[in-house]
C-alpha positions in Angstrom: 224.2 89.3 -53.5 227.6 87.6 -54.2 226.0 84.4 -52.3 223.1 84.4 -54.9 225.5 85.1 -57.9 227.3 81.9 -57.2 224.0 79.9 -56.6 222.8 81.0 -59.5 226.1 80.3 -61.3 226.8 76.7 -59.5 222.7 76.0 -60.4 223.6 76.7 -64.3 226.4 74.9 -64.2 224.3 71.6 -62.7 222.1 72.4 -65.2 224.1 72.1 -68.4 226.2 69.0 -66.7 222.5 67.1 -66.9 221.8 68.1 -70.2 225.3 66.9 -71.5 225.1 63.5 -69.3 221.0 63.5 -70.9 222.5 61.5 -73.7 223.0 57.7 -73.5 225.5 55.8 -75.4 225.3 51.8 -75.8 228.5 49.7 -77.2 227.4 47.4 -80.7 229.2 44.7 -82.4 227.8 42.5 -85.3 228.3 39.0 -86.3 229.4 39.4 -89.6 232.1 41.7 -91.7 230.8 44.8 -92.9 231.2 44.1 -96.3 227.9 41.8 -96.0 224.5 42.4 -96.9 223.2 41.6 -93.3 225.8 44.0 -91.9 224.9 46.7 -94.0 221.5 46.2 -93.1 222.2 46.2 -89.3 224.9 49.6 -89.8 221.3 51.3 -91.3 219.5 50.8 -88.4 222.2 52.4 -86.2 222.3 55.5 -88.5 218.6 55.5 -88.2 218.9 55.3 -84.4 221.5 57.7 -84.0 219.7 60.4 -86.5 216.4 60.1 -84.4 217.9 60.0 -81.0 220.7 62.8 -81.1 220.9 63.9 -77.6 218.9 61.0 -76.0 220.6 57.9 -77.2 223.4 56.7 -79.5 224.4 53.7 -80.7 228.4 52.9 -81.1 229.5 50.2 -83.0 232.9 48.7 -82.2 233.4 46.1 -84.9 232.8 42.8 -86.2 234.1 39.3 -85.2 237.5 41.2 -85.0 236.3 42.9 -82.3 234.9 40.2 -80.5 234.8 36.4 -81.8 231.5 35.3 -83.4 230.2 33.1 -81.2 231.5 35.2 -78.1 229.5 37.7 -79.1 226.0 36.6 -77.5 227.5 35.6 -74.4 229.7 39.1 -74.2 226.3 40.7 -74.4 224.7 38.9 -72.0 227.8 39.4 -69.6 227.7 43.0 -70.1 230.9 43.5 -71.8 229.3 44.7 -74.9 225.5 46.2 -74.9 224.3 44.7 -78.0 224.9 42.2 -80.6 223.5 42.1 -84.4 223.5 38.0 -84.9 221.6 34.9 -85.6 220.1 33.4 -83.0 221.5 29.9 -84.3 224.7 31.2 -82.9 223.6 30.6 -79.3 220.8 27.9 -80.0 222.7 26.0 -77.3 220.9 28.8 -75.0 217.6 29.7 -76.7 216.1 26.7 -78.9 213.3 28.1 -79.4 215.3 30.2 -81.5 214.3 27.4 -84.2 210.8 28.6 -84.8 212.4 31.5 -86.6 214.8 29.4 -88.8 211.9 26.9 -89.8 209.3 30.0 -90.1 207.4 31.1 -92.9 206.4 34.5 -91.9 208.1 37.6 -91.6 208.8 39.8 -89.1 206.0 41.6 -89.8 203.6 39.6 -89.4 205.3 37.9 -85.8 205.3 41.1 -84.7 201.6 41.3 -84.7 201.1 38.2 -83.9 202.6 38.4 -80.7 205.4 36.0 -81.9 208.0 38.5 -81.3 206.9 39.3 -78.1 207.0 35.6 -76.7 210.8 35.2 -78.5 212.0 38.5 -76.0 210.3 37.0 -73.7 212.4 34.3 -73.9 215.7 35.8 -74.2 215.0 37.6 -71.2 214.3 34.2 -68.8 216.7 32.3 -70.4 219.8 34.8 -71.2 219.3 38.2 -69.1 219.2 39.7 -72.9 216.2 41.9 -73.8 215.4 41.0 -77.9 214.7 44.2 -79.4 213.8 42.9 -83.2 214.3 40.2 -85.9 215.8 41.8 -88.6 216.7 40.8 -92.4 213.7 38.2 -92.2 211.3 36.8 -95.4 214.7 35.6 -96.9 215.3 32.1 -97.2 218.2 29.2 -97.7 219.3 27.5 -100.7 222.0 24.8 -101.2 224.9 25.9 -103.3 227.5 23.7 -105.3 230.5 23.6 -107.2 229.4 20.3 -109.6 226.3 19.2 -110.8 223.9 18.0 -108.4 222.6 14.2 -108.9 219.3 12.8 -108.3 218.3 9.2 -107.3 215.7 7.5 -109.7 212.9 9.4 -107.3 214.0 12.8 -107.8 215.5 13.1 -104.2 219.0 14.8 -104.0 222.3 12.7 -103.6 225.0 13.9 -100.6 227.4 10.6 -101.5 230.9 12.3 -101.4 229.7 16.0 -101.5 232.0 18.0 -98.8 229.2 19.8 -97.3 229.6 22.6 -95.3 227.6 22.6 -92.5 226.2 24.9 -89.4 224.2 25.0 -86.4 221.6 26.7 -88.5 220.4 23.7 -90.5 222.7 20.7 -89.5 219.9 19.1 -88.2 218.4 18.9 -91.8 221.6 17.8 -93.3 222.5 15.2 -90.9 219.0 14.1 -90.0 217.0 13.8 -93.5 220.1 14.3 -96.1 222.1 11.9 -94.6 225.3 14.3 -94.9 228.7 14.2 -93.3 228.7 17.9 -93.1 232.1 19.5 -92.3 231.4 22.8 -89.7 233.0 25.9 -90.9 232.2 29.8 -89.3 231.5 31.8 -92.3 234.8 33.5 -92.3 236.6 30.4 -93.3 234.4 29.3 -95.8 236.1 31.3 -99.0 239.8 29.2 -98.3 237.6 26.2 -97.9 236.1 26.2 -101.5 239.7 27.8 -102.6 240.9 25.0 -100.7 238.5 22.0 -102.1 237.7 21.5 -98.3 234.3 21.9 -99.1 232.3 22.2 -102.3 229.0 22.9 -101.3 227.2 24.8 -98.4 223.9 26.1 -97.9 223.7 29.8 -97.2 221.1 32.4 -97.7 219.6 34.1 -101.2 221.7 36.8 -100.9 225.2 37.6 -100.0 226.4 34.9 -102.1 228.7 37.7 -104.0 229.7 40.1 -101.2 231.3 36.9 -99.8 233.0 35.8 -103.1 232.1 32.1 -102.9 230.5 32.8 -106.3 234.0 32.2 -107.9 233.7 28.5 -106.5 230.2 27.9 -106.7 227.9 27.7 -110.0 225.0 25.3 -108.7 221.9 26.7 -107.0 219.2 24.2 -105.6 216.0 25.1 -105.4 213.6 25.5 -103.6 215.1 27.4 -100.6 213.6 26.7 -97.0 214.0 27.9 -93.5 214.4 31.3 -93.2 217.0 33.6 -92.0 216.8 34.5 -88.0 219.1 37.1 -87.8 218.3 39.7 -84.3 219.3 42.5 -82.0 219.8 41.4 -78.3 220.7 43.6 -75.9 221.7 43.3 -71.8 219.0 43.3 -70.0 220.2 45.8 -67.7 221.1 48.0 -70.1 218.0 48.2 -71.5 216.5 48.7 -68.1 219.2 51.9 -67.2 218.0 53.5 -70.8 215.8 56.5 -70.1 212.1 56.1 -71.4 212.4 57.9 -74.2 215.7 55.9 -75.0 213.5 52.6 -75.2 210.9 53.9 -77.0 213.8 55.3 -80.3 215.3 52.1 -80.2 211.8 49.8 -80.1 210.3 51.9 -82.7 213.2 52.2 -85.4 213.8 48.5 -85.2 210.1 47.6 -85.5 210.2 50.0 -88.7 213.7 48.3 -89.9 212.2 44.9 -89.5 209.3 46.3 -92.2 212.2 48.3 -94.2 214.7 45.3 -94.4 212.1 42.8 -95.8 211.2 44.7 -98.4 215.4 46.0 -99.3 216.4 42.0 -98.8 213.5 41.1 -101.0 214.6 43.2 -103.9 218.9 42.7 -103.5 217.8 38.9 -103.9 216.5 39.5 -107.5 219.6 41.5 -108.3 221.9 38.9 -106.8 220.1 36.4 -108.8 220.1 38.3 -112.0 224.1 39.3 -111.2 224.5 35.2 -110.6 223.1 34.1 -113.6 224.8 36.7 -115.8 228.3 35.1 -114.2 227.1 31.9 -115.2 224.8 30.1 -111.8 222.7 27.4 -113.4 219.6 26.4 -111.8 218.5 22.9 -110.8 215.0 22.2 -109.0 213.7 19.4 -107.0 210.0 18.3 -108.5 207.2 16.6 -107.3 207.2 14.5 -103.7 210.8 14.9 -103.4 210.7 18.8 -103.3 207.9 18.5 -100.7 209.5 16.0 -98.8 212.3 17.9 -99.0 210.9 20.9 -98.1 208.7 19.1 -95.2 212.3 17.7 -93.8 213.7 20.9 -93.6 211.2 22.3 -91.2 210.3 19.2 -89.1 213.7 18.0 -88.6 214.6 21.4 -87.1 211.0 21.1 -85.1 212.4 18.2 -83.7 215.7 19.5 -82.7 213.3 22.2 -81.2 211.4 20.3 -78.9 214.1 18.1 -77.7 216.2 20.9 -76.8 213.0 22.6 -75.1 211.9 19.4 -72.9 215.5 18.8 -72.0 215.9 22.5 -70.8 212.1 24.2 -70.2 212.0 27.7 -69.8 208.8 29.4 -67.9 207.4 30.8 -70.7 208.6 27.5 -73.4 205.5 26.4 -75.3 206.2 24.7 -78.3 203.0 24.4 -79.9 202.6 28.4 -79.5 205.6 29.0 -81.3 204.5 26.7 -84.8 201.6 28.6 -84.0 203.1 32.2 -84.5 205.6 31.6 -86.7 204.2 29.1 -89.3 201.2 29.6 -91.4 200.3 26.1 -92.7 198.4 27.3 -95.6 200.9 30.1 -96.5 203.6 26.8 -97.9 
């Protein structure tokens, strides 16, 4: 009887032990401070994670680029030192360029999603990184160029770069460089603010929102429309992290990122009309490119960073690289 009373103990003991260790916890960092838009964004889909799988998975975020530099950040994930990473896929284009069919897209999330596009971009990931791509979130927003003096015009409309201090990165450098014909000066975002203060710089391009959260308002009071590209901000996660993640694990964190892809397009969609409202309040005057410049300008934008695409692709195929499959999932000709 004593033999069985310490079975049956030592048997409830094992049993409670598996229930504790049942829960899996995965290690998060994020590109950006978490005073931005894009982070708040990303720090709703962990609460939305952690909410719908207590005691099956939770996510634990360690920080920002103080945690772990920017652009260390992919390859810390993809060397297991950190199980996920909230980023733009520009910041390790070096690795993935097919990352550029999200920056010249057109579409949402949404709709790549259904399309399959999403699909084909983890598939990617996972040949060329070892990183599973669990969603592309914050999309539908788009790019504008912002300056501290008025913009000129040549006697055709297009916009002039001669002596503008252009800040540039590896999201749309190949549209500066390539069609604007601008020395761009390469800056991470966290320098940017002592670069205006500075008169480093006095213009950049950055997104439709964030604008504020970032204070660069204070510098800037030019907006050029129209915007283009779009923005191509993701979740990757270690492979083999994903693939140690219980079942039920995968399945919380696929569908709450596939429903935070829907929720953020419509939240981004709606802080960009009060960020323009706030901007124009402070003072942001509005200039717009017209006619066959704006289309040129707009047509530059995205074939220029096509280019870049396929070049980077033929130089460095991947099994499942198909270029004209990507325009075709994320680029609706007739949506422009």
């Amino acid at each position: 009887m004593k033999t069985q009373l310490v079975a049956g103990i030592f048997a409830g003991a094992t049993l409670v032990g598996a229930a504790a260790q049942a829960q899996q916890t995965i290690t998060a960092v994020h590109a950006f401070p978490e005073t931005l838009i894009y982070t708040q964004s990303f720090l709703a889909f962990v609460e939305a994670v952690n909410e719908a799988g207590e005691g099956v998975i939770q996510i634990e975020v360690r920080g920002g680029p103080e945690a772990i530099g920017t652009f260390q950040q992919p390859d810390a994930v993809r060397d297991g030192i950190v199980d996920m990473v909230y980023t733009p896929g520009s910041f390790y284009g070096g690795a993935l360029p097919e990352k550029d069919a999200l920056v010249a897209s057109n579409l949402t999330a949404i709709e790549t999603r259904e399309n399959g596009g999403i699909a084909l971009i983890d598939q990617l990931h996972r040949e060329r990184m070892g990183v599973m791509y669990l969603g592309w979130f914050d999309s539908g927003v788009c790019y504008n160029l912002w300056t501290r003096n008025e913009p000129t015009f040549d006697a055709d409309g297009n916009l002039e770069v001669d002596g503008l201090r252009l800040r540039g990165n590896a999201v749309y450098n190949a549209f500066f460089t390539n069609y604007l014909g601008a020395q761009v000066i390469d800056l991470p975002t966290g320098e940017v603010y002592s670069a205006l203060q500075n008169g480093v710089v006095d213009a950049t391009g950055w997104t439709q929102i964030g604008l504020i959260d970032l204070r660069w308002n204070e510098f800037l009071n030019y907006r050029i429309e129209p915007c283009f590209f779009s923005t191509d901000l993701g979740v990757i996660i270690n492979l083999d992290t994903w693939e140690s993640l219980t079942p039920e694990a995968q399945t919380i964190l696929q569908d709450v990122a596939i429903q935070h892809e829907i929720n953020s397009v419509n939240a981004l969609r709606e802080r960009r009309d009060q960020d323009f409202a706030a901007l124009a309040e402070q003072g942001m005057q509005v200039v717009e490119l017209e006619g066959e410049a704006r289309a040129n300008y707009l047509r530059a934008a995205r074939e220029e960073t096509w280019a870049r695409m396929r070049e980077l692709m033929e130089a460095n195929p991947a099994p499942s690289s198909d270029y004209d499959r990507l325009i075709e999932l994320f680029f609706d000709a007739n949506a422009d």
